[in-house]
C-alpha positions as a Markdown table, in Angstrom:
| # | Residue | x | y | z |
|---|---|---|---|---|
| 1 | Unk | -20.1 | 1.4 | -73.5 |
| 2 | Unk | -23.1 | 1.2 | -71.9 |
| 3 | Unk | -23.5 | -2.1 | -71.0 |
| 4 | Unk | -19.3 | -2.0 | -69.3 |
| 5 | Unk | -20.6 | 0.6 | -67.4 |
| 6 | Unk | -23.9 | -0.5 | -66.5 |
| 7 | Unk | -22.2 | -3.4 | -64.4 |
| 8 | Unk | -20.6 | -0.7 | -62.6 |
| 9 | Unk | -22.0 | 1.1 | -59.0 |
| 10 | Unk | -22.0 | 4.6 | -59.9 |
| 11 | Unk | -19.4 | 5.8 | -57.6 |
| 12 | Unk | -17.0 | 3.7 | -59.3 |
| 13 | Unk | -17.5 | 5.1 | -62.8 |
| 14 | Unk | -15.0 | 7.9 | -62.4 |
| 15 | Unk | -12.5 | 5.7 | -60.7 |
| 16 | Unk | -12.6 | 2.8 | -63.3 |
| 17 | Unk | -11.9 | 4.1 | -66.4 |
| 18 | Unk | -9.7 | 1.8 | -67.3 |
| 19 | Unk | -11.6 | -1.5 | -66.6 |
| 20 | Unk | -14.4 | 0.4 | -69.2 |
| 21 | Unk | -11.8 | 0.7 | -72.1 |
| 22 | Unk | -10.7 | -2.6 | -71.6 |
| 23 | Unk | -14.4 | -4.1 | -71.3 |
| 24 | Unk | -15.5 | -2.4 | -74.3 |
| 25 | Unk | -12.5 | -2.7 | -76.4 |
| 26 | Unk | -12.9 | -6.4 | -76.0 |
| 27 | Unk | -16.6 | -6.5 | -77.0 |
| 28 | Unk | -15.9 | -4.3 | -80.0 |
| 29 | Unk | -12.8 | -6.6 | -80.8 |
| 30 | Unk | -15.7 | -9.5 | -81.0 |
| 31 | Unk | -17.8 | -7.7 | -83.1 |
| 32 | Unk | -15.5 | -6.6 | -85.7 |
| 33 | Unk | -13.9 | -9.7 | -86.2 |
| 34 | Unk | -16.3 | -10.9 | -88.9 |
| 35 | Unk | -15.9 | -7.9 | -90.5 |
| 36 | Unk | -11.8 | -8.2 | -90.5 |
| 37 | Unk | -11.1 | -5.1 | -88.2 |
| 38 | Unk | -9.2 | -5.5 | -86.2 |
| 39 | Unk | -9.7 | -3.0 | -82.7 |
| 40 | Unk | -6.4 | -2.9 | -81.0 |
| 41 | Unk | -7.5 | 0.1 | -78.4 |
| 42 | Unk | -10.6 | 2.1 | -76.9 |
| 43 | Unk | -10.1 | 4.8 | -74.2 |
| 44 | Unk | -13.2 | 6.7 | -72.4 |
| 45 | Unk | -11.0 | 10.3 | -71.5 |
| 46 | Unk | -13.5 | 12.0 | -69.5 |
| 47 | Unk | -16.8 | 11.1 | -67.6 |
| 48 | Unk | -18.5 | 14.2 | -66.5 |
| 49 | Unk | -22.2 | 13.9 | -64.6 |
| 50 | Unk | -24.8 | 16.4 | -64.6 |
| 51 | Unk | -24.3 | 19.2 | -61.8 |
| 52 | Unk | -26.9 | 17.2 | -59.8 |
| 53 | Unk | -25.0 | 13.8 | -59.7 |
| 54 | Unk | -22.3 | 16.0 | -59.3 |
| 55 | Unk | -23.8 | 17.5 | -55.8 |
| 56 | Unk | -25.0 | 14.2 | -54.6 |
| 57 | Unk | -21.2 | 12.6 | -55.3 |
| 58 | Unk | -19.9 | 15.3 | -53.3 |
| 59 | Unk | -22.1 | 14.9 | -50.6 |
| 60 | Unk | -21.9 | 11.1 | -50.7 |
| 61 | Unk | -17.8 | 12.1 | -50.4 |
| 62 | Unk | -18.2 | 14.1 | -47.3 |
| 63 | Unk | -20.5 | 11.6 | -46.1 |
| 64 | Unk | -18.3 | 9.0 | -45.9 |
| 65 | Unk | -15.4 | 10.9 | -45.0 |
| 66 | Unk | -17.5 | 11.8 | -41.8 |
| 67 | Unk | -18.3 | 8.4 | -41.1 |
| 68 | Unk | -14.9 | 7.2 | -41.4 |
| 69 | Unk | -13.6 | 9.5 | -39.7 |
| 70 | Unk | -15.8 | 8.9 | -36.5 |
| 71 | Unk | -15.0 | 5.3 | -37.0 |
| 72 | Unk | -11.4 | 6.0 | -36.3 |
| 73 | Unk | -13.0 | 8.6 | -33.2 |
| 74 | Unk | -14.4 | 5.5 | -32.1 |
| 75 | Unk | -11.9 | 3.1 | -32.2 |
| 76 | Unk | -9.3 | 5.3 | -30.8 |
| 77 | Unk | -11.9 | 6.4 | -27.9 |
| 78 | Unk | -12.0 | 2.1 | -27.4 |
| 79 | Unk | -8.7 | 1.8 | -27.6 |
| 80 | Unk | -7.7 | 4.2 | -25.2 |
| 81 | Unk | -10.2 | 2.8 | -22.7 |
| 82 | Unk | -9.0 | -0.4 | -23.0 |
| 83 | Unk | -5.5 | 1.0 | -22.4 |
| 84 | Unk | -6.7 | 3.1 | -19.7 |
| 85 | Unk | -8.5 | -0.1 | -17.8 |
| 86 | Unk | -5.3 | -2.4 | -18.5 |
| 87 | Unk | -3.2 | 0.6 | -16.8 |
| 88 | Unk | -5.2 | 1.0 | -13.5 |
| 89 | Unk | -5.9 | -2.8 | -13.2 |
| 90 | Unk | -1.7 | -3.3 | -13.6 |
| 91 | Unk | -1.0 | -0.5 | -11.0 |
| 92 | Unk | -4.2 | -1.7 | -8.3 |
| 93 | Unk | -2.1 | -5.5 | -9.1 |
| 94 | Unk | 1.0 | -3.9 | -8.5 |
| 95 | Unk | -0.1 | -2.5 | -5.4 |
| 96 | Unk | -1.6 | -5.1 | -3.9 |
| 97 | Unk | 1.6 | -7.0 | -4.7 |
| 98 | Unk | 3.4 | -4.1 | -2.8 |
| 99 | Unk | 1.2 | -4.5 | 0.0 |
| 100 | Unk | 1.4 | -8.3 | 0.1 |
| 101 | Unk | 5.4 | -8.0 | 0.2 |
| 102 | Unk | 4.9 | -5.3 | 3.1 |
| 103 | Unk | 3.0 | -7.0 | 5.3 |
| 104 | Unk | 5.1 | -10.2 | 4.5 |
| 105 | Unk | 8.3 | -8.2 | 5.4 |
| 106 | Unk | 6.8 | -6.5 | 8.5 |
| 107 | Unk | 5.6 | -10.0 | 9.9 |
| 108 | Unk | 8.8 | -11.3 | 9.4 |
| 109 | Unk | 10.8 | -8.9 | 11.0 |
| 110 | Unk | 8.0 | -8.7 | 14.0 |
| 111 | Unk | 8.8 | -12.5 | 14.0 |
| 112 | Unk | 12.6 | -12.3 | 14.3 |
| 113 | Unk | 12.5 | -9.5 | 16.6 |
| 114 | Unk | 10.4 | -11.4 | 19.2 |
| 115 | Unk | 12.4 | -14.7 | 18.4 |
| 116 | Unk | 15.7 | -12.3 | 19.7 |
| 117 | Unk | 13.8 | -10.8 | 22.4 |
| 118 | Unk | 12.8 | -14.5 | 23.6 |
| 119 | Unk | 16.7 | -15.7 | 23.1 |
| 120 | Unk | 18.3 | -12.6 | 24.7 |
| 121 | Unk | 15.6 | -13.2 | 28.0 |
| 122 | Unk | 16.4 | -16.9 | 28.1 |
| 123 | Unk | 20.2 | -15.9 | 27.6 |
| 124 | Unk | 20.0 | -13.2 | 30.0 |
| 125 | Unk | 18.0 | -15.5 | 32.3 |
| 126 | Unk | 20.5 | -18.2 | 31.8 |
| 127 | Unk | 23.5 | -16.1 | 33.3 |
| 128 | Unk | 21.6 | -14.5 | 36.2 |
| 129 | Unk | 21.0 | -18.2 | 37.2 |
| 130 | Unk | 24.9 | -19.3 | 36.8 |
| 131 | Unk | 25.0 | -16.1 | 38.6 |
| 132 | Unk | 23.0 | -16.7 | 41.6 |
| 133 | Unk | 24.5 | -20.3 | 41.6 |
| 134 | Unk | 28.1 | -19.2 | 41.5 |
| 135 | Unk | 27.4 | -16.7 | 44.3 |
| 136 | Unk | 25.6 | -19.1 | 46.3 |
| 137 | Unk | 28.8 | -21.4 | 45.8 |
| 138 | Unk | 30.9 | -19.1 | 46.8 |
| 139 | Unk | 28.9 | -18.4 | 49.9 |
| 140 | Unk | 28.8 | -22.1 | 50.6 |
| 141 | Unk | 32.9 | -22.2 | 50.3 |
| 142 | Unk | 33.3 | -19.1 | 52.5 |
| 143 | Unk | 31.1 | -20.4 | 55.5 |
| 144 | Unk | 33.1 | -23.6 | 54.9 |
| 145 | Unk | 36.1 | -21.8 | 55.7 |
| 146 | Unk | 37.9 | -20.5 | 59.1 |
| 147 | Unk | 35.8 | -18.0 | 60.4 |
| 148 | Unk | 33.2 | -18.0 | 57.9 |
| 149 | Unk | 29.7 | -17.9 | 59.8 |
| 150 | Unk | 31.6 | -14.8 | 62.2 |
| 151 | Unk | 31.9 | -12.9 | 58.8 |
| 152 | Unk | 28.8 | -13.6 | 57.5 |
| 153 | Unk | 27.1 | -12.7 | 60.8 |
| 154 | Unk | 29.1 | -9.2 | 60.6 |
| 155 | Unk | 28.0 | -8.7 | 57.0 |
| 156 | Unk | 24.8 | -9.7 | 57.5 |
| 157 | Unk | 24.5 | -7.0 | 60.8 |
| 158 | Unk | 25.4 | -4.8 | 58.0 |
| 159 | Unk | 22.8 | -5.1 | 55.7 |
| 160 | Unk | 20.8 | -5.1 | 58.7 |
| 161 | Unk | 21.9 | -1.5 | 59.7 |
| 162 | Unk | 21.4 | -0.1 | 56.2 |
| 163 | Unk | 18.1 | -1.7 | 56.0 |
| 164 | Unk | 16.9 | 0.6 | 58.9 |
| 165 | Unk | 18.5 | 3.5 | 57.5 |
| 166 | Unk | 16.9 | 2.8 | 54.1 |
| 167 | Unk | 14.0 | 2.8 | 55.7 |
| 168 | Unk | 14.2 | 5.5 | 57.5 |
| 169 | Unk | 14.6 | 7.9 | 54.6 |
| 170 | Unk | 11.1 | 7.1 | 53.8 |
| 171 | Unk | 8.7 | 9.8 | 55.8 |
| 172 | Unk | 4.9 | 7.8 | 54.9 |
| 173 | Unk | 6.8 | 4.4 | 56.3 |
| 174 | Unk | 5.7 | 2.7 | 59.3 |
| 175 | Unk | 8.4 | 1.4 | 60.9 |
| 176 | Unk | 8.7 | -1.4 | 63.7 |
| 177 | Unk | 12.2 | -0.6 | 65.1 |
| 178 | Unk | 14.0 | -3.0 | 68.1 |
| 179 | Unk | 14.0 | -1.8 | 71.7 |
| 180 | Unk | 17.5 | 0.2 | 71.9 |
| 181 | Unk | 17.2 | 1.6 | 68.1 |
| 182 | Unk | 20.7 | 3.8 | 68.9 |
| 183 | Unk | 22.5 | 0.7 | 70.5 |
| 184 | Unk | 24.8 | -1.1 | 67.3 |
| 185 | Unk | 25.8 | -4.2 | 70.1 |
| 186 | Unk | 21.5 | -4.8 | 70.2 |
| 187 | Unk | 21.6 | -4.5 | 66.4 |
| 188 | Unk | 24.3 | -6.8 | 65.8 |
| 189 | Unk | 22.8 | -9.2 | 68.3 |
| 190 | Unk | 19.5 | -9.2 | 66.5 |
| 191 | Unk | 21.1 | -9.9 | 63.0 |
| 192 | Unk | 22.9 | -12.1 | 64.7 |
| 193 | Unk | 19.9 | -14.4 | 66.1 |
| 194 | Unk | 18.2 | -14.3 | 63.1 |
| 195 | Unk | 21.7 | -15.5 | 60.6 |
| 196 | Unk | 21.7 | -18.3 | 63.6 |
| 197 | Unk | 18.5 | -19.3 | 63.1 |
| 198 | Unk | 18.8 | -19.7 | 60.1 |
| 199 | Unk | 21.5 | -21.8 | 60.1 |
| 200 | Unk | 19.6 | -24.2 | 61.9 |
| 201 | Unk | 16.9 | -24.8 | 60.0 |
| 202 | Unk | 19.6 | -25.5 | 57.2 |
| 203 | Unk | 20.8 | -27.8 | 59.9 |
| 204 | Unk | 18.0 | -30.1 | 60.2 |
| 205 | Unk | 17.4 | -30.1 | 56.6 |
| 206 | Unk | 20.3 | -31.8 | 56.3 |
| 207 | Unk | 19.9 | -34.2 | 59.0 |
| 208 | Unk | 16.4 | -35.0 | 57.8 |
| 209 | Unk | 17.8 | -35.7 | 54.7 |
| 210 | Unk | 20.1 | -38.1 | 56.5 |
| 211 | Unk | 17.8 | -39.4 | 58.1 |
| 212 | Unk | 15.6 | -40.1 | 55.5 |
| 213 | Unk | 18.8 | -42.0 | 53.4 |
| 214 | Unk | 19.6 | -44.2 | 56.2 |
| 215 | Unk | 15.9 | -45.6 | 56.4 |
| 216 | Unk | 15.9 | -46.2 | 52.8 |
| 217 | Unk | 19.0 | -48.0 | 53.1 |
């Protein structure tokens, strides 16, 4: 009995009392078989240790209850740092993905709003062009006709008239007004001079560019 338990640590004697009666029930079973007796079981019911061993066990106990338990303290602290550091580093990635897709939205939609901008100016600049050439056509067609340049110097005197008056609402403007400002006939004649000088210098345009085809030719 002593030497199965001898190959034991001591904390393990209480707990292995079963390995001892098997250990020395086999060596006994040796022994005796010279003799013809025959050992068939060996049982160790009760190890009790001094009151000092006793102490020292239970302090051992608490010792190592201590230490596993601030094992576990420790690895849970560890683990929940390591949880805590993969949570913030997922939500600073998520948000810099968030960011990335806002700017990325907003630069888009600064990018298709000036891309409209641009076609609605070049549309809208487009039609006041077709516009101004349709108007200038239809100009063109109504000095052409009967009468034309009479009406055109009448709408033109017009313009001329309310010009003035435009003008005249304006008290900090310096005006330059004609010799008889009351006389209409003197207003009409003015806007009439300058509609027939102009004329005239569309005149010789055209019969410089004559001009100019027949010396090529």
């Amino acid at each position: 009995m002593r030497a199965a338990i001898g190959q034991l640590h001591f904390d393990e004697i209480l707990h292995a009392r079963a390995a001892i009666n098997t250990s020395i029930a086999s060596g006994l079973k040796e022994a005796a078989e010279p003799w013809g007796i025959e050992v068939l079981r060996y049982e160790v019911t009760a190890i009790e240790p001094d009151l000092n061993v006793q102490r020292a066990m239970d302090k051992q106990a608490v010792a190592e209850r201590d230490r596993r338990e601030q094992v576990l303290t420790a690895e849970g602290n560890k683990r929940s740092q390591v949880l805590e550091s993969e949570g913030i580093k997922i939500r600073k990635q998520n948000e810099s993905e968030g960011e990335l897709i806002k700017v990325r939205n907003e630069a888009q939609a600064e990018k298709e709003r000036l891309v409209l901008q641009a076609e609605g100016e070049a549309a809208a600049a487009v039609q006041r062009a077709r516009a101004h050439a349709q108007a200038i056509e239809i100009t063109a067609d109504a000095l052409a006709q009967a009468g034309g340049p009479q009406a055109a110097r009448l709408e033109l005197a017009r313009e001329y008239v309310d010009m003035y008056a435009e003008m005249g609402k304006q008290s900090n403007t310096l005006m330059f007004l004609p010799d008889k400002p009351g006389d209409p006939a003197a207003l009409f004649a003015q806007a009439a001079a300058v509609f027939g000088e102009v004329q005239a210098s569309q005149s010789s345009f055209v019969a410089g560019e004559g001009h100019g085809e027949s010396n090529n030719s």
